[in-house]
N, C-alpha and C positions, 0 to 999 in steps of 0.2 A: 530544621533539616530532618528528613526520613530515616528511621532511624533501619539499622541494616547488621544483618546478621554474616557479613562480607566486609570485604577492605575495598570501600569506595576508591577509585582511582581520586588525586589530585588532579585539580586543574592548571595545566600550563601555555603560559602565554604564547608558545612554537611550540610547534610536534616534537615528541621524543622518540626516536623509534628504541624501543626496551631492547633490552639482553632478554633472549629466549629464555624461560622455565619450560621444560619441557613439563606435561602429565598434567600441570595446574589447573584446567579444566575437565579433565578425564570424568570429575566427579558432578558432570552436570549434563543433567540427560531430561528429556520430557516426561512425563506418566505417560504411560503406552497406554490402545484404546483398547476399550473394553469389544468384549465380544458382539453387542449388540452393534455398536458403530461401526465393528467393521463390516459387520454384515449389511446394512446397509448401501455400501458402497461398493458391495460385490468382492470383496474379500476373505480371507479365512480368519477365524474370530483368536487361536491364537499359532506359537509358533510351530509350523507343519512337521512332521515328521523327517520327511528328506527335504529337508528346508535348504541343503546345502547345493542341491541340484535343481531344485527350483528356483534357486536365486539365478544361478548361473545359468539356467534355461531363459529364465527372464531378460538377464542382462544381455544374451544373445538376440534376443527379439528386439529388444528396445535399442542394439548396435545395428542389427537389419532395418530397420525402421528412422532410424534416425542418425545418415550419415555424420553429421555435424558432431554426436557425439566421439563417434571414431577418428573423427580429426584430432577432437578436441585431447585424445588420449594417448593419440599419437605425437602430438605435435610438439609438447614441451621440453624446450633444452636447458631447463634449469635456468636460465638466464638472472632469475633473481627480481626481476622487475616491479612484480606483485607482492613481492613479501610485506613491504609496509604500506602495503594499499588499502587493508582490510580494516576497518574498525576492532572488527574482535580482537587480531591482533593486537592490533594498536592496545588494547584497553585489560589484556589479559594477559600477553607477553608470550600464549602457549604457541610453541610452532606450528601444530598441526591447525590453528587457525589459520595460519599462511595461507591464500591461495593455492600454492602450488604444494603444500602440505596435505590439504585438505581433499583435493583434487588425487595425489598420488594412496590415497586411503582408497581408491576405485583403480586407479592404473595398477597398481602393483596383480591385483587381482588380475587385471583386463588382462597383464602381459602374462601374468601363468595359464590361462585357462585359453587365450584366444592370438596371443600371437605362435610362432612357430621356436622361439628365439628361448621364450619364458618356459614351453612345455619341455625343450632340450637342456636349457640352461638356467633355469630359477632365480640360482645365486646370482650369476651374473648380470643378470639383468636388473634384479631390485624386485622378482615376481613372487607375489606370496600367495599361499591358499590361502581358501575366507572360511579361517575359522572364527568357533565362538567371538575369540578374542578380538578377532578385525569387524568381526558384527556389530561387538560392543562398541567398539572404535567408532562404527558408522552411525549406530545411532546417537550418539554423544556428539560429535563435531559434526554431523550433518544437519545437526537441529542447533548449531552456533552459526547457522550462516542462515542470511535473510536474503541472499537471492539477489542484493541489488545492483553486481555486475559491474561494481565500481573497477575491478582489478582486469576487468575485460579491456577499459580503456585505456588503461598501461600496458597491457601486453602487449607485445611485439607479434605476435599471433591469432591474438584477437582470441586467448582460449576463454571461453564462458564458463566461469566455474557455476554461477546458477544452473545451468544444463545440468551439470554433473551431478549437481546434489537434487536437483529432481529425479533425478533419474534412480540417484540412489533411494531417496525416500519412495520411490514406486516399485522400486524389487523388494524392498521391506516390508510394504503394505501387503505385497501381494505372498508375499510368507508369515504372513497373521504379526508382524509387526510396524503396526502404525501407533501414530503421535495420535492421542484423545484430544488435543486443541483442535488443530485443522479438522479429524471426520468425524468428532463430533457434531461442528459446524457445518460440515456440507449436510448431516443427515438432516439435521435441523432446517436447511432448505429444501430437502426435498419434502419433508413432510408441513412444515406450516410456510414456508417461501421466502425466510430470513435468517442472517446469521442467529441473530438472538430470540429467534421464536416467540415471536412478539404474532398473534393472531390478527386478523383483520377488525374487528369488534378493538382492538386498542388501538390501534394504529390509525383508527376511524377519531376514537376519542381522544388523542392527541393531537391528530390535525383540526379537529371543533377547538381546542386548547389554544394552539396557536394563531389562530383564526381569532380567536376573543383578545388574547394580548396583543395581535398587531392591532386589533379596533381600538385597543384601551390608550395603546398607544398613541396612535395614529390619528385617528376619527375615519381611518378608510377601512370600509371590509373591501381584504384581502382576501381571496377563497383558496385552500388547499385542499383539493378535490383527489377520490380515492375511487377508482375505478369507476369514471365518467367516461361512455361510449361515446364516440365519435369526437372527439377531444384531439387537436391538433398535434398537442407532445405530448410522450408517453416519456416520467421522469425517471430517471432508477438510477437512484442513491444507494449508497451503503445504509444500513441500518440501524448504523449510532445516530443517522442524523435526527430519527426521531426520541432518539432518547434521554442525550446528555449532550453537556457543552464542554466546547465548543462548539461543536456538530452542529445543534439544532438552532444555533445562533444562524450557521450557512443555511440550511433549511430554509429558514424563514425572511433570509436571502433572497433566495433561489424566488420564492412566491413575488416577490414584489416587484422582482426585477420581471417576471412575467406578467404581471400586473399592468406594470408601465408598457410594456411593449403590446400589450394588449390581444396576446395569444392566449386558446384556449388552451389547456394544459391537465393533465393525471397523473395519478400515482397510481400503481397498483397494488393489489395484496398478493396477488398472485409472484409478481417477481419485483416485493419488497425487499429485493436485495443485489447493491452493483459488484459486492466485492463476489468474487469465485476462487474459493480457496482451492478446487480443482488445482490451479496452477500453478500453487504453492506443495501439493504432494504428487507432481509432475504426472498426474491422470487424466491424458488426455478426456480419456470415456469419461470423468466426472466433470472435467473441465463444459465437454458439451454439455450434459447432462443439466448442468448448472444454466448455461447460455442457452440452451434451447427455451426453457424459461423465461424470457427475455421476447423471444418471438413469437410464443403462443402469447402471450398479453394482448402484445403491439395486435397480431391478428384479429382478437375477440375485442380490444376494445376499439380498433379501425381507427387506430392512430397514421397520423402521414412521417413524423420526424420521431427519432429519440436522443437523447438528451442526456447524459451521464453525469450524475453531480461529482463532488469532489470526494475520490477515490482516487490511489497513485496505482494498486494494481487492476483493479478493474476496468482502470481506460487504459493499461497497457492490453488486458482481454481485450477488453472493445475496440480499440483502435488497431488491432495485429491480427489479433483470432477470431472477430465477430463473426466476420461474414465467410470462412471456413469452417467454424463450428456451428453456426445458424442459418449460415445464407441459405440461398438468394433473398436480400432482402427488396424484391424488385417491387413489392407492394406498397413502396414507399416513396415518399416525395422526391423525387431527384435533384431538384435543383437544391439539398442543400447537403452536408457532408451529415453519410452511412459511417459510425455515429458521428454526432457533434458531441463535444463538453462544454460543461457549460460558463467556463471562462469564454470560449470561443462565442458560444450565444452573448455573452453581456459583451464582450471587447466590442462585437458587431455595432452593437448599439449605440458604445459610448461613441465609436468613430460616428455612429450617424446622428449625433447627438439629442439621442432620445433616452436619454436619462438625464434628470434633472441633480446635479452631486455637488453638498457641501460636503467640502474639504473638511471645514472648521469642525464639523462634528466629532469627527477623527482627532481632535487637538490632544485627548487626553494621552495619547499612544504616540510612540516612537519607534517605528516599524523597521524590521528586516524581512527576509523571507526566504524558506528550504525548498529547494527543491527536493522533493520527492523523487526518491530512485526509478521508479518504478515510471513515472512521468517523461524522467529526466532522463533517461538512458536506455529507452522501451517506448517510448510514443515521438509521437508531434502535436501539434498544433498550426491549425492557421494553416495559410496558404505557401508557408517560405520555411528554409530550414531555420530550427530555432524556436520556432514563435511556441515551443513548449516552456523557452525560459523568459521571453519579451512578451508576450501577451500577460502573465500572469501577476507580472510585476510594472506593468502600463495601467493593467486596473489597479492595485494598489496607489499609482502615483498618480491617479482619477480620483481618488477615496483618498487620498490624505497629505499632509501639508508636510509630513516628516518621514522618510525613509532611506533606510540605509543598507546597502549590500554586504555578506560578510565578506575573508577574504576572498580572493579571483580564485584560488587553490582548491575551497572548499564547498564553492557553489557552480553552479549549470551541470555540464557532465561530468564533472567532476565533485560533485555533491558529497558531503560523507551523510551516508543513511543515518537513520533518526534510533536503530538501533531494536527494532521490535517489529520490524516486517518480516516474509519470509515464513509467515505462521509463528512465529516465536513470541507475541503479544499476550503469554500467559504467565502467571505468577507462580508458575513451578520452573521456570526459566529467567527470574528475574538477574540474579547476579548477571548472569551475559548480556541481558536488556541493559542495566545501566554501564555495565564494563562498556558496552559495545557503543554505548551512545557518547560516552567522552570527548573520542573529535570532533564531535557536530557543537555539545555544549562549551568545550573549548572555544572553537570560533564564533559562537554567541556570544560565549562572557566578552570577549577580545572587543566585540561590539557594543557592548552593556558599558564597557569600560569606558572607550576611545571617543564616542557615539551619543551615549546616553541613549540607547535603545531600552525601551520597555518591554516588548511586546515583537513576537516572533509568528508570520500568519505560514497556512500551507493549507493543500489543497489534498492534504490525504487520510482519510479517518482516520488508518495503522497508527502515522506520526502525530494527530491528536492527540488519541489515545496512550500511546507511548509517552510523549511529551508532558504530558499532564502528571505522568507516571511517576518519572525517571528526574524532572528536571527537581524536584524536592531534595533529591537526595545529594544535588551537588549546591544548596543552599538556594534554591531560585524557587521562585510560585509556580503553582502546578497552573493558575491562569494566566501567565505567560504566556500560552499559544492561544492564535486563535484564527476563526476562519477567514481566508481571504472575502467568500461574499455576509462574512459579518460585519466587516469593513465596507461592503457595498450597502449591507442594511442600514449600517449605522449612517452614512453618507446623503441616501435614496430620500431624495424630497417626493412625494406621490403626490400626484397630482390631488388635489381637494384635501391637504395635508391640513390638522392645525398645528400648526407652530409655537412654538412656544411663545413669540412676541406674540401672536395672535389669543395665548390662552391668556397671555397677563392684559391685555385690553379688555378682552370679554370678561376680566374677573372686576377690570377696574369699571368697567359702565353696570355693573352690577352691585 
């Protein structure tokens, strides 16, 4: 077990909803970014002068701009509905993780400075100035939420606290206080084209890499080509997948299943990157910024389709914002879906039975599978409602002979996040990464138990990553997760394959 400088939550067999502590998180806030990074991103590098009128000049603009928010501020009657919806809650007991906690850390403000009610009557209302203190407030609980919108589908109003806390993390940014995890990472994309600034000269050298272990493996070359012109799909993956596993387990997926189908296919170095933390510190203009990237490639390398590997917020970007933040993408194939994912690429295939899948390979795993927030509560799939939670777990039960759902409560749109999305995927954040991740390992263990699950697949780098993190600390293997198309790798007979029956005969006539 990891060992933890915090009081790991227990795991329990049913949710518990805690007795409130209030302040208990108070003491956990992200390293703010330095001044280089925020200059990159068109910001002030620290906190401005009349920081307290340019907040509130801000949050007027982004109330003119974005009606949804003013409902959303308007709208709640306390009802109560959200309060034990939230994981952090859940896993920290502090109230102002509540939803509607977290949320009135913005209202209270909104009602003194911009309703009529708050500027006459303050008290009354619940309206407070934004001082220091509610600064501090904001950036401490606004960096405990990961944005993944679970508590929207309880509401009885549909209030989106993701909204809100984008919104908060963008008046902050734009008063020289930003989070160094997210802009440092987007600076890193603007200058070398990936979260992890990985150049094109490695990113070259690793796909030669895996290119030689699928031969070693296999007896087939498999090609993972890197900015090949006129190449039918143009792939854009997050950036773990070249790096680390489970990731580059998908990756290497991802090649063969294009292999088999027998489509040309590229990567770029240019937009070696699907995630866009843009949308994680509610920046519209970097969110483009990020996604235009995406369409100069496709442009220059006269690609017809694109492709989005497994990323939970990057195919909410692409599947929601692509084609307002990039479009017209009309220099592209039509007949098939502006973008696709690429579960929805292989699902295609296996329906048309061009994939050749043992089961058996898969024998050593005992599979569940998360939905990802950001997937599951932000996109689709497919041609029908749904097919973001049936398609993904239709390949899975293509690729393997044992899988198991957790409960009905805690998967499709009602998913609990994996606890590290949201930008909050950094190790100065960690106590709230695993507080926050408890209901989701809860109803794993629940399956581990009942089940005999081994092995937990998903289709999102964030919850990779996180998962790989987090799951030690509650007594479980950090390779416990793994990719849904590793499972297709593992499975994927390639044509002119040697098999293993095959290597034990050529060993024996030898």
């Amino acid at each position: 077990m990891a060992k933890a400088d915090f009081e790991v939550p227990e795991l329990q067999q049913y949710p518990e909803i805690p007795a409130v502590e209030p302040g208990v998180m108070a003491h956990s806030s992200p390293f703010k970014s330095k001044p280089q990074f925020q200059a990159d991103l068109g910001f002030p590098g620290e906190l401005v002068d009349d920081w307290q009128k340019k907040a509130l000049d801000k949050m007027g603009d982004l109330l003119s701009r974005y009606r949804s928010l003013r409902v959303y501020l308007d709208s709640c009657v306390k009802c109560g509905s959200c309060t034990d919806k939230c994981h952090y809650y859940l896993g920290t007991h502090d109230p102002k993780n509540m939803p509607v906690g977290r949320q009135d850390l913005m209202r209270k403000v909104y009602r003194r400075h911009f309703t009529l009610a708050g500027r006459l009557f303050p008290k009354l209302v619940g309206a407070e100035d934004l001082t220091e203190e509610v600064l501090g407030d904001w950036y401490s609980y606004y960096h405990q939420c990961s944005q993944c919108r679970r508590c929207s589908v309880f509401c009885p109003y549909g209030i989106d606290t993701a909204e809100i806390s984008m919104a908060a993390r963008e008046i902050m940014d734009h008063i020289g206080v930003g989070q160094k995890y997210c802009n440092e990472i987007i600076g890193k994309v603007y200058k070398i084209g990936n979260n992890l600034g990985l150049p094109g000269p490695a990113l070259a050298d690793t796909l030669e890499g895996l290119e030689e272990d699928v031969f070693d493996d296999t007896g087939v070359e498999v090609k993972y080509p890197l900015d090949q012109e006129g190449a039918e799909i143009l792939l854009v993956t997050p950036s773990a997948d070249f790096f680390a596993e489970p990731h580059v387990d998908g990756l290497i997926g991802y090649g063969k299943v294009f292999h088999e189908a027998g489509v040309s296919w590229t990567l770029s170095s240019h937009a070696s990157e699907a995630a866009n933390f843009g949308m994680f510190i509610g920046s519209y203009e970097n969110m483009r910024r990020v996604a235009l990237r995406i369409r100069e490639a496709a442009i220059k390398l006269g690609v017809k389709r694109i492709v989005f590997g497994e990323c939970g917020h990057a195919w909410r970007v692409a599947y929601s914002f692509l084609n307002t933040l990039a479009g017209p993408w009309d220099f592209l194939d039509q007949r098939y879906p502006i973008p696709q994912h690429i579960c929805e690429f292989t699902y295609g295939l296996i329906q048309e039975g061009k994939l050749n899948l043992d089961k058996s390979r898969n024998d050593d795993m005992v599979l569940t599978y998360h939905d990802s927030c950001n997937v599951a509560r932000a996109s689709r799939m497919g041609d029908r409602p749904g097919g973001q939670f049936d398609i993904p777990r239709a390949i899975i039960r293509a690729t393997c002979n044992h899988f198991y759902d957790m409960d009905e409560e805690t998967i499709r749109d009602r998913t609990f996040c994996c606890g590290g999305g949201g930008g909050l995927l950094t190790d100065d954040l960690m106590e709230v990464r695993v507080k926050g991740a408890q209901p989701r390992v809860e109803a794993l263990n629940n399956v581990i138990q009942e089940k005999g699950v081994t092995h937990m697949a998903a289709i999102c780098a964030i919850c990779k990553s996180q998962f790989t993190k987090v799951l030690p600390y509650y007594g479980m293997d950090l390779d416990q997760i793994v990719s849904v198309h590793q499972l297709v790798s593992n499975a994927l007979v390639l044509t002119g394959e040697e098999t293993e029956d095959e290597d034990e005969a050529a060993d024996e006539a030898a």
